[in-house]
C-alpha atoms as a printed R data frame, in Angstrom:
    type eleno elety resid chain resno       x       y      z
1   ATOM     1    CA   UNK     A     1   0.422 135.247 58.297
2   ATOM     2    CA   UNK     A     2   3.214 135.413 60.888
3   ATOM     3    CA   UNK     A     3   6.460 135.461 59.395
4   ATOM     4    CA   UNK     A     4   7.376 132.341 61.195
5   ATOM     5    CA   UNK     A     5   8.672 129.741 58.915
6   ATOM     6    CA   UNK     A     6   7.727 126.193 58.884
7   ATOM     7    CA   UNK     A     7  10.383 123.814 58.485
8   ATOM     8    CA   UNK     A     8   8.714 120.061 57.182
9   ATOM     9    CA   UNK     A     9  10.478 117.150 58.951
10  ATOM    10    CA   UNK     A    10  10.445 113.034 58.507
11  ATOM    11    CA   UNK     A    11   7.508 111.626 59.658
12  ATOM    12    CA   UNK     A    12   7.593 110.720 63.469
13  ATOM    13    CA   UNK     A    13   6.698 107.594 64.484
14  ATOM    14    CA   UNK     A    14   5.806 106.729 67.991
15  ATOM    15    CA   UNK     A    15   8.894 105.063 68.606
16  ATOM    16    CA   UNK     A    16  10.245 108.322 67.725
17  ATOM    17    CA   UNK     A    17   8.112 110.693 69.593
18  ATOM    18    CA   UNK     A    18   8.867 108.511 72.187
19  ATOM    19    CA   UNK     A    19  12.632 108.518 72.209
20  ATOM    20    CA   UNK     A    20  12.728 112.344 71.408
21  ATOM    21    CA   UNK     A    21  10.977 113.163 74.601
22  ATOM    22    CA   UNK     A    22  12.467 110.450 77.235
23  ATOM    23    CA   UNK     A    23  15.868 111.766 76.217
24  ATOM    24    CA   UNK     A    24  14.904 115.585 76.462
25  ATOM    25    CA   UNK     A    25  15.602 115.940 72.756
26  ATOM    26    CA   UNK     A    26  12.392 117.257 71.046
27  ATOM    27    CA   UNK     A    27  13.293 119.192 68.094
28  ATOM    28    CA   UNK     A    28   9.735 118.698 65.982
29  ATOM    29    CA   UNK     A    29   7.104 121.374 67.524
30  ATOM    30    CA   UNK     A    30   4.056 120.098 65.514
31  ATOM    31    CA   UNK     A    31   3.485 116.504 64.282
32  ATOM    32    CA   UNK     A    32   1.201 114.679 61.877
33  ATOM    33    CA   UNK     A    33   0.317 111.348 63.059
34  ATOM    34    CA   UNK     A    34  -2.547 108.300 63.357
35  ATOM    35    CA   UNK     A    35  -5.249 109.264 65.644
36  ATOM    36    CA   UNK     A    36  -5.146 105.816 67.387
37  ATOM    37    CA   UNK     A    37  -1.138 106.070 67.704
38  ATOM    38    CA   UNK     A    38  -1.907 110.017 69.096
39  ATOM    39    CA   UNK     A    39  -4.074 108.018 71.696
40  ATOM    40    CA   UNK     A    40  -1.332 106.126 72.678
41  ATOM    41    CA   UNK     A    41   0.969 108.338 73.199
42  ATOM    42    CA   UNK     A    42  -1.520 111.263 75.163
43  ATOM    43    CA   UNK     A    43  -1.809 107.499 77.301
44  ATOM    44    CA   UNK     A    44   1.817 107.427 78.070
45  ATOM    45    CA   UNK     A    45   2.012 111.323 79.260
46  ATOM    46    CA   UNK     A    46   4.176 112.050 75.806
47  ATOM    47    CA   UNK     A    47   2.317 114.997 74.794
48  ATOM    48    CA   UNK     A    48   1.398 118.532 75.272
49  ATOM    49    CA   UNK     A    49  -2.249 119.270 76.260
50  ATOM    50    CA   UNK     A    50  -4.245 121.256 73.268
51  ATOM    51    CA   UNK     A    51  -4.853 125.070 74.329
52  ATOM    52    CA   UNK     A    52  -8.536 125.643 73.941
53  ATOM    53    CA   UNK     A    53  -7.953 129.242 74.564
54  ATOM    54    CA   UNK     A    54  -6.428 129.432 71.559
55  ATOM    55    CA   UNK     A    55  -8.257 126.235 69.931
56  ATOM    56    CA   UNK     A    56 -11.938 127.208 69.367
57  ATOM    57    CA   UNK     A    57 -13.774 123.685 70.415
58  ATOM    58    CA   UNK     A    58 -16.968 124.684 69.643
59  ATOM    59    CA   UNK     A    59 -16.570 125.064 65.833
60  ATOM    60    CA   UNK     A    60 -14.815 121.303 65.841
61  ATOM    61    CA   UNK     A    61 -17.089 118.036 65.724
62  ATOM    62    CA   UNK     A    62 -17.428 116.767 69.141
63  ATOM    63    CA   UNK     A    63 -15.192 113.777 68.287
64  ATOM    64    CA   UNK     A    64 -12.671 115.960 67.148
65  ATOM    65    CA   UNK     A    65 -11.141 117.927 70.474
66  ATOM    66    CA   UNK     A    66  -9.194 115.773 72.660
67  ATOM    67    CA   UNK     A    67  -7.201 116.651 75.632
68  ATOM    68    CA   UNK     A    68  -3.656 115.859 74.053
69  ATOM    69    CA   UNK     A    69  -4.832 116.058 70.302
70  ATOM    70    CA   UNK     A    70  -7.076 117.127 67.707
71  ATOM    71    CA   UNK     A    71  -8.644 115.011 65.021
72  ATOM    72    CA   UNK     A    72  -7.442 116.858 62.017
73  ATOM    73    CA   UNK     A    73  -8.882 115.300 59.164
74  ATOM    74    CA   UNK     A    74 -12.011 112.058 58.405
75  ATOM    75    CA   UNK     A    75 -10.504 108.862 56.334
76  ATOM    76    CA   UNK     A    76 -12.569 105.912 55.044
77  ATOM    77    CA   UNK     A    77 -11.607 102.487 55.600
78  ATOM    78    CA   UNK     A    78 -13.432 101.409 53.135
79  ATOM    79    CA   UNK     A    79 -14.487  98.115 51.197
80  ATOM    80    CA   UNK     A    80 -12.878  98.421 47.480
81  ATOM    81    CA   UNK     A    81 -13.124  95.536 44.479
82  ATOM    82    CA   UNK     A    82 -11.740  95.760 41.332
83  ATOM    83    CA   UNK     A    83 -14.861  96.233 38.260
84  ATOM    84    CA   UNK     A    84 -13.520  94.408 35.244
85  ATOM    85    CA   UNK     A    85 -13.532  91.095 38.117
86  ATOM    86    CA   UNK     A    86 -16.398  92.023 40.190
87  ATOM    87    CA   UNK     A    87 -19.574  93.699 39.154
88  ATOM    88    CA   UNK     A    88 -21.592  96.239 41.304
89  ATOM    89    CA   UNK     A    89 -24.336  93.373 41.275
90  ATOM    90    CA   UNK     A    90 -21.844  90.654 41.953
91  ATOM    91    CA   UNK     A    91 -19.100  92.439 44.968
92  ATOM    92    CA   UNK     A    92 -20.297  91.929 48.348
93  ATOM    93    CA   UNK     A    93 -23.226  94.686 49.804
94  ATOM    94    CA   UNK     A    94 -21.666  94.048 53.180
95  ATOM    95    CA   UNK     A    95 -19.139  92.984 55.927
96  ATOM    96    CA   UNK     A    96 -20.530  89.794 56.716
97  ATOM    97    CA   UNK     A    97 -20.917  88.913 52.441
98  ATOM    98    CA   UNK     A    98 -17.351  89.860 52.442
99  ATOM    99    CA   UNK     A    99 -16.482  87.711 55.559
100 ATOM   100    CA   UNK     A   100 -18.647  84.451 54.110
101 ATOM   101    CA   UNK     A   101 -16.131  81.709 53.238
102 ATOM   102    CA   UNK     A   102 -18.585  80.709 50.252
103 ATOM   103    CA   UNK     A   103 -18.316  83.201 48.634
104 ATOM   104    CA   UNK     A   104 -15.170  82.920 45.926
105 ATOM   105    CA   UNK     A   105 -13.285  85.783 45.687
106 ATOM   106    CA   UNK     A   106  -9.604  86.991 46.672
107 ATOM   107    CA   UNK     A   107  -9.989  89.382 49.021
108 ATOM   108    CA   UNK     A   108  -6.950  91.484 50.792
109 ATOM   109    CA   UNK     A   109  -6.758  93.371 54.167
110 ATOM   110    CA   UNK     A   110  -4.161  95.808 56.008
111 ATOM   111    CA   UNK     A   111  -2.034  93.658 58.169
112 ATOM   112    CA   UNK     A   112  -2.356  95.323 61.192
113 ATOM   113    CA   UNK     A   113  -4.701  94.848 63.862
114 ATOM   114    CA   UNK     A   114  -6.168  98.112 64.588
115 ATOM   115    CA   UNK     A   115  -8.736  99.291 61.607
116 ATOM   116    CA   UNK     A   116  -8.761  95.303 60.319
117 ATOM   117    CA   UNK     A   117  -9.808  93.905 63.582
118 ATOM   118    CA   UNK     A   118 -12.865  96.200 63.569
119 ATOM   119    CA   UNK     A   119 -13.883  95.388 60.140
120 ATOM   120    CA   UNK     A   120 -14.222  91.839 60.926
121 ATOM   121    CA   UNK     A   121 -15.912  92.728 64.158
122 ATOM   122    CA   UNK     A   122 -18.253  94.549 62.075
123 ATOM   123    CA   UNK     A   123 -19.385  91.078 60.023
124 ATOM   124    CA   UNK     A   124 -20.905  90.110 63.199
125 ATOM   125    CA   UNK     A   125 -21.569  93.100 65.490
126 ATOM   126    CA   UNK     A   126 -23.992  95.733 64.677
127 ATOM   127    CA   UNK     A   127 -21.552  99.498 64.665
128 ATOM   128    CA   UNK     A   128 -23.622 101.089 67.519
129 ATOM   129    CA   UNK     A   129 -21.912  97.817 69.862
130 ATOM   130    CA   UNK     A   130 -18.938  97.907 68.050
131 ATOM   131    CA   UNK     A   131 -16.880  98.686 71.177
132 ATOM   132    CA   UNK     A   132 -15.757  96.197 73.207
133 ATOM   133    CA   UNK     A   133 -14.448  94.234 70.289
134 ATOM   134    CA   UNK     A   134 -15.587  90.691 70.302
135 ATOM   135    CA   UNK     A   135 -11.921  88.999 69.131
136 ATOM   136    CA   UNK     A   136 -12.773  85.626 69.451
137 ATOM   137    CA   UNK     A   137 -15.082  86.573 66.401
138 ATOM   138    CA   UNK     A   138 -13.172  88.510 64.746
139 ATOM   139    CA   UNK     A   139 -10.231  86.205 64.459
140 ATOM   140    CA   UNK     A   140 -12.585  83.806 63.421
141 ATOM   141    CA   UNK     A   141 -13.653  85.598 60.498
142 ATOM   142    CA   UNK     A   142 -10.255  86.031 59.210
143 ATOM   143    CA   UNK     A   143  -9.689  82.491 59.668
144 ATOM   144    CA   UNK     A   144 -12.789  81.821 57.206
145 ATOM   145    CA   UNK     A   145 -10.984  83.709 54.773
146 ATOM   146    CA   UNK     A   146  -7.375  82.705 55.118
147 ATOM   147    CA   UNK     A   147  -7.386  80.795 52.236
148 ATOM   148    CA   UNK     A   148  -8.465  83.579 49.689
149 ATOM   149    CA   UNK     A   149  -6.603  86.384 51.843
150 ATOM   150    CA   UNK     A   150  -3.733  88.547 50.892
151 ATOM   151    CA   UNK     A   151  -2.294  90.909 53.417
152 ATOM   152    CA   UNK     A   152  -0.714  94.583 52.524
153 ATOM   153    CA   UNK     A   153   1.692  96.423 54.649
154 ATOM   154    CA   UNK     A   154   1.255 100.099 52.719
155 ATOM   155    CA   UNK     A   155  -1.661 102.323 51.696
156 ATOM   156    CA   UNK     A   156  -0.055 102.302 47.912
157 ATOM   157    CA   UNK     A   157   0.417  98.330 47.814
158 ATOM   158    CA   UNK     A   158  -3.371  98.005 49.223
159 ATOM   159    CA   UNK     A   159  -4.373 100.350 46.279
160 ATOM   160    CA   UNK     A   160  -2.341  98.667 43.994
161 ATOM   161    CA   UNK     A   161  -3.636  95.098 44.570
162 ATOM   162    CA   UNK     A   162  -7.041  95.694 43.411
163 ATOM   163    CA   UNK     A   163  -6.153  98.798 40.493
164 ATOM   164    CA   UNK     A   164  -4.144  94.991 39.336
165 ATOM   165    CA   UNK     A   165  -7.235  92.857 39.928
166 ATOM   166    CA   UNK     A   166  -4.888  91.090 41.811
167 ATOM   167    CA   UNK     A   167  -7.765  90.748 44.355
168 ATOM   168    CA   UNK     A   168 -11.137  91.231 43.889
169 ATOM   169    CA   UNK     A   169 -11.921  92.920 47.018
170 ATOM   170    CA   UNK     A   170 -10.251  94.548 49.693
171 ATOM   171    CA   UNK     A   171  -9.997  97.249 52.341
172 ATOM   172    CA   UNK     A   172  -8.367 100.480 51.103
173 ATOM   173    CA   UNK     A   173  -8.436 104.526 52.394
174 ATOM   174    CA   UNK     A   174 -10.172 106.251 49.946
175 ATOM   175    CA   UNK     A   175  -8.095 108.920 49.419
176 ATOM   176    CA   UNK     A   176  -5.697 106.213 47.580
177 ATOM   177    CA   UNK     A   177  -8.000 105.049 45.243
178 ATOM   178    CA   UNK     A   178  -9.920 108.964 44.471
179 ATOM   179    CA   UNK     A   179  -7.420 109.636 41.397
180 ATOM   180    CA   UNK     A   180  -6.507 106.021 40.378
181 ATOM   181    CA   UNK     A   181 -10.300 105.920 39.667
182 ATOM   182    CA   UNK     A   182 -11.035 109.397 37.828
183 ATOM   183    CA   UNK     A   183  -8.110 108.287 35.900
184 ATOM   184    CA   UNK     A   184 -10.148 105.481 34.913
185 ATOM   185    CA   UNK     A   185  -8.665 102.579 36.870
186 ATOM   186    CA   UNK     A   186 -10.880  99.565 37.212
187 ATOM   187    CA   UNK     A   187 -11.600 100.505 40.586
188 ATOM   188    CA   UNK     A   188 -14.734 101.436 42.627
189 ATOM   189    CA   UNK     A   189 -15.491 101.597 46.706
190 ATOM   190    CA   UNK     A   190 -18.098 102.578 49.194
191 ATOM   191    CA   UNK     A   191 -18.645 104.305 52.122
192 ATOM   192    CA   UNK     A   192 -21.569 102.670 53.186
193 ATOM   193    CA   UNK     A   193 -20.936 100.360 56.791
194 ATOM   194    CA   UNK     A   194 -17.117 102.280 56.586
195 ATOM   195    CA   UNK     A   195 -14.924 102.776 59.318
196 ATOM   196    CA   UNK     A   196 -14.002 106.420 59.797
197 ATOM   197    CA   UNK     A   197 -10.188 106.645 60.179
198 ATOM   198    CA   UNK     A   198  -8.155 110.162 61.082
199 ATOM   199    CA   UNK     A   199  -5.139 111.607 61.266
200 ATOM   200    CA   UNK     A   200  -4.195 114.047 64.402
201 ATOM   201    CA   UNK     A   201  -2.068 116.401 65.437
202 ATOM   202    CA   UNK     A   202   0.051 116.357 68.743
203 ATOM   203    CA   UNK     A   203   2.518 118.774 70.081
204 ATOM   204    CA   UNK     A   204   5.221 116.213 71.752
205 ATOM   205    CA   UNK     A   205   5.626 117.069 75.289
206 ATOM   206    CA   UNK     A   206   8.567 119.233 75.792
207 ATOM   207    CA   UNK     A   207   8.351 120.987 72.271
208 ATOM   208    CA   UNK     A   208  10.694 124.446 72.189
209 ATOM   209    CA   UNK     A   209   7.863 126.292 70.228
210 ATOM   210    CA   UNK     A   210   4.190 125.185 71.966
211 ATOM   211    CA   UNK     A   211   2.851 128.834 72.119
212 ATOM   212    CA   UNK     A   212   3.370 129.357 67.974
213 ATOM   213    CA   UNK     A   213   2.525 125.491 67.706
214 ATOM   214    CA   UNK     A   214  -0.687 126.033 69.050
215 ATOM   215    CA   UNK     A   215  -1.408 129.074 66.548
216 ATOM   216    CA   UNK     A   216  -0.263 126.844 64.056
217 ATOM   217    CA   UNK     A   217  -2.928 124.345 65.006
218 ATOM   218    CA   UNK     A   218  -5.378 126.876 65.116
219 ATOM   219    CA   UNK     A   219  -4.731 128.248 61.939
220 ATOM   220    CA   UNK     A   220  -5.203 124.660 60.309
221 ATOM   221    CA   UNK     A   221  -8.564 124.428 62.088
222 ATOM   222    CA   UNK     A   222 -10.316 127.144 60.083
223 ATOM   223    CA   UNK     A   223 -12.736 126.546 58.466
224 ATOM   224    CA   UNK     A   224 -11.409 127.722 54.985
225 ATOM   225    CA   UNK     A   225  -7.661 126.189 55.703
226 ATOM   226    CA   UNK     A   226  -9.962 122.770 56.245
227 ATOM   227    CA   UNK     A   227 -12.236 123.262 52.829
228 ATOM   228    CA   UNK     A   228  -8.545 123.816 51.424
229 ATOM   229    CA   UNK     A   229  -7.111 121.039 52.572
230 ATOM   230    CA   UNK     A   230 -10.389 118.899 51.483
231 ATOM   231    CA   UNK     A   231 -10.719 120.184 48.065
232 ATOM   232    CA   UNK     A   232  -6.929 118.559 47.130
233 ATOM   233    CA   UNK     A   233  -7.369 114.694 48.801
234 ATOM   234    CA   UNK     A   234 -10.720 113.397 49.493
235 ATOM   235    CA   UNK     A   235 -10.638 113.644 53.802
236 ATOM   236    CA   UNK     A   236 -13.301 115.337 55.298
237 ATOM   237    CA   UNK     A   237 -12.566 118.344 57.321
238 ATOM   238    CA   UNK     A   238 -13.032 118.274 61.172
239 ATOM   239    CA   UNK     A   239 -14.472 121.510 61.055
240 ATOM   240    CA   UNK     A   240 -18.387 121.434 59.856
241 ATOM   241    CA   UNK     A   241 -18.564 125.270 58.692
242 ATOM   242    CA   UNK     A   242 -15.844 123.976 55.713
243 ATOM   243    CA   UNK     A   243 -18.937 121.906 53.791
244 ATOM   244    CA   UNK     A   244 -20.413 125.328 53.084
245 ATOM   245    CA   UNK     A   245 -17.274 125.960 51.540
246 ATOM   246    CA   UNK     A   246 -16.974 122.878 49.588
247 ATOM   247    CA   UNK     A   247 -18.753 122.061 46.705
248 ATOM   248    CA   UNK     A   248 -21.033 119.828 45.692
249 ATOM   249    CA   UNK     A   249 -19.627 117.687 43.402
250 ATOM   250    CA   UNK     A   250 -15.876 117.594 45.916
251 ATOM   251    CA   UNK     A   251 -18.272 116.569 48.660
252 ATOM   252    CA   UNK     A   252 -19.247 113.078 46.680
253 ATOM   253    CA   UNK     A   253 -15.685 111.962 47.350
254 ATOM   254    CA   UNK     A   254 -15.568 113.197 50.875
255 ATOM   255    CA   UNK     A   255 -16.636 110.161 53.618
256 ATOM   256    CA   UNK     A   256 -17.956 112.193 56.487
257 ATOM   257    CA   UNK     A   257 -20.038 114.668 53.609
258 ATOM   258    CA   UNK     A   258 -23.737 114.970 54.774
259 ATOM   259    CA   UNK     A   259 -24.752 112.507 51.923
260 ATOM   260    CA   UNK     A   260 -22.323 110.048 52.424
261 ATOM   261    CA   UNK     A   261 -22.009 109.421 56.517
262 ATOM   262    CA   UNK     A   262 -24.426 106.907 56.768
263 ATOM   263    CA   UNK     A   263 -23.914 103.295 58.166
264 ATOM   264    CA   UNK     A   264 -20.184 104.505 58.822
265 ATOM   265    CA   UNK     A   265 -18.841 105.373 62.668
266 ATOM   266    CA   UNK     A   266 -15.702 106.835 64.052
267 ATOM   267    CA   UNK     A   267 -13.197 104.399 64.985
268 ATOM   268    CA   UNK     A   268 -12.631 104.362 69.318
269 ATOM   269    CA   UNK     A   269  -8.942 105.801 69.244
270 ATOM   270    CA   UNK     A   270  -9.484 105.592 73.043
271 ATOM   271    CA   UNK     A   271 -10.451 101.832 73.305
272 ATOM   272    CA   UNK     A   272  -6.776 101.267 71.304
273 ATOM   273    CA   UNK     A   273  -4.905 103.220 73.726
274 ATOM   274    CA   UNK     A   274  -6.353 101.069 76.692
275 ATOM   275    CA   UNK     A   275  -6.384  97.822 74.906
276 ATOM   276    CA   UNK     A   276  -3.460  98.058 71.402
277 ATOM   277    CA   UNK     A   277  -0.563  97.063 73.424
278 ATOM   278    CA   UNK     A   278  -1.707  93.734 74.644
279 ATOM   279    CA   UNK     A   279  -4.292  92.862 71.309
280 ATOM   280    CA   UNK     A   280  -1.202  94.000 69.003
């Protein structure tokens, strides 16, 4: 559209970010990254504030428009199991069946405390009072478990354990497990009682290029570059006017799809800002 080119770069960590800006050396204009980690770092005064001028906010979802980033895409954090070791009768129908200690089966979760710590949370809170987290029972679901718990570091090893049966149940994105499963893996997952995950995009504070960065960003956020972008992974799109865009049978695999964003809720990137670095 512009002529400008766009050069793709490593991703960028927070420690990164971080460092880049402190020592005056920002050389990415536009970057990619976890919508809790974005809160973070609009927390620590690292980023750029969003130009609604050039940003329409009203065709976003209200969660979507932040001050320092945008929400660019909607991820489920979802409950997976493995079919040849757990039937649709047999795998748990919720996060407290998942959570009960008598219930045999191996079950694996992302070892990290943001996204995990609200699953457990959500064996034993109802999602409307999700927020505070209760940790004293959360950790004390995971300690039911810890016997029959294995722990994954990586979107493709959390996949991988239950494509392997190597657990019968887990947490996974969905967007990992989409093609495994047309493929015909032995793999299924919900999205009902999910936790809706996102990336974001920031524009680290000090960035050479913020006036064609924000055109950039603006340019993702229509609605066709966001049915696009939904039509090759299974994320939702941020911007609502992309479903009519989308077809029906893409929008099955989408989580935050009309038909499909019930008894889910938006993780609070906000309430990990304020409370990640002393909980993790």
């Amino acid at each position: 559209k512009t002529g400008i080119e766009i050069s793709g770069a490593p991703y960028a960590d927070t420690a990164k970010i971080k460092a880049m800006v402190d020592n005056n050396a920002v050389d990415t204009d536009v970057v990619f990254t976890d919508a809790a980690d974005a809160a973070v770092l609009a927390r620590q005064g690292l980023l750029e504030p969003i130009d609604y001028s050039v940003i329409d906010k009203s065709k976003l979802l209200p969660e979507a428009a932040r001050e320092f980033y945008l929400l660019a895409d909607v991820a489920s954090y979802a409950m997976a199991w493995n079919t040849k070791n757990l039937s649709e009768e047999a795998r748990p129908k919720s996060w407290a069946e998942f959570f009960d200690p008598a219930k045999d089966m191996q079950r694996s979760l992302w070892k990290y405390g943001a996204q995990t710590l609200e699953i457990a949370s959500m064996a034993s809170q109802p999602l409307d009072k999700l927020y505070p987290l209760d940790l004293d029972a959360a950790f004390a679901k995971l300690d039911g478990i810890k016997g029959s718990l294995t722990w994954w570091d990586s979107g493709a090893q959390g996949a991988q354990l239950i494509i392997d049966g190597e657990t019968d149940v887990g947490t996974v994105w969905n967007g990992r497990l989409y093609k495994p499963r047309l493929e015909g893996a032995p793999v299924n997952y919900t999205f009902d009682g999910a936790l809706y995950v996102c990336d974001s995009i920031v524009i680290p504070k000090g960035a050479k290029n913020k006036a064609e960065a924000m055109e950039f960003i603006a340019n993702v956020m229509t609605a066709e570059n966001q049915a696009t972008f939904s039509k090759h992974i299974p994320y939702g799109p941020v911007v609502p006017a992309a479903f009519e865009l989308i077809d029906d049978k893409t929008k099955e695999a989408i989580p935050n799809a009309p038909q499909n964003s019930k008894n889910a809720r938006f993780q609070d990137f906000d309430y990990w800002a304020e409370n990640g670095a002393g909980i993790l």
